[in-house]
N, C-alpha and C positions, 0 to 999 in steps of 0.2 A: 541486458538490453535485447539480446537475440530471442528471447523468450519469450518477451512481451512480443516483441515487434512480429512471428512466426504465431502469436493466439490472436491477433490483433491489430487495428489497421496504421496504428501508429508507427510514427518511423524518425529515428535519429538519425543527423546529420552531423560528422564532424565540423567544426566550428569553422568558419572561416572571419566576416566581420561583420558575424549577427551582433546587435545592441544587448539585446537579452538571451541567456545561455544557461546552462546550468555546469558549473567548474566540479568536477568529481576531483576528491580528496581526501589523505586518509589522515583526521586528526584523534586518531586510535579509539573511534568511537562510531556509531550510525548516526547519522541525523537529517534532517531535512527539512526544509520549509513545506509549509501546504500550498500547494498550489504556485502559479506565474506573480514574484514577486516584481521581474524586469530588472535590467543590469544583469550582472554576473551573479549567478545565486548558488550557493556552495552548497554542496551533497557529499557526506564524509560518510565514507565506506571504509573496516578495516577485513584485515585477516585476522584478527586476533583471535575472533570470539569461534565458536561453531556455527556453522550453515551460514556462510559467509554470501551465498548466491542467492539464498533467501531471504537474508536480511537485508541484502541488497537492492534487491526486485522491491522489499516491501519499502524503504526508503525511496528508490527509482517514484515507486506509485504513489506516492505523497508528495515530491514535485509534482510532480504532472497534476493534480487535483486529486490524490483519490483519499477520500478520509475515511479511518478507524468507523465499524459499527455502530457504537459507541458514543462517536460525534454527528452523527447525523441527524437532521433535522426528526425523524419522525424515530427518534432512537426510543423513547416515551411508549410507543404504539403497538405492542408484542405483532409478531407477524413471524408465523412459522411454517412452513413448507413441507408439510412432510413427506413429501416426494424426495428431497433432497438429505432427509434425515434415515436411520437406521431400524427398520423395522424391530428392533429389541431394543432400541433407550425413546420408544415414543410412550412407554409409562412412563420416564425418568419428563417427559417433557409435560407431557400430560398433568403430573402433580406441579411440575412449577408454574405451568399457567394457573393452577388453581390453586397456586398461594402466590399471584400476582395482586 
């Protein structure tokens, strides 16, 4: 939570007697709902696996609203940045746009 909250403007408040919450929990798995279900909305976080902070953080951000690539609306629409990509895999990107 401190990670998001120190890149970001959002900010947790422990519970007192908000209606809607999100109950962290560890049912030996990650999981999470997408986004503001309302009521109590259960977020299971374990230590089981590896990178227990990051699978954390990535569960955290799927309450809150944030979805997978993948599921986004304009997921269909190739859109590549290559400002943001590695000057040595912009052949590797370059052939998969052009067997899109």
């Amino acid at each position: 939570m401190s990670i998001i909250t120190n890149v970001s403007p959002i900010e947790f408040v422990e519970r007192t007697n908000q209606n809607d919450y999100i109950k962290i929990i560890d049912k030996g798995e990650y999981f999470s709902y997408d986004g503001k279900r309302g009521g109590e909305q259960d977020l299971s976080v374990t230590a089981r696996y590896s990178n227990p902070v990051g699978k954390s953080m990535h569960e955290l951000m799927h309450s809150l609203g944030f979805y997978l690539e993948h599921c986004r609306p304009d997921c269909e629409e190739p859109y590549i940045n290559l400002e943001n990509s590695r000057r040595r895999m912009w052949n590797v990107l370059v052939r998969m746009i052009q067997n899109l």
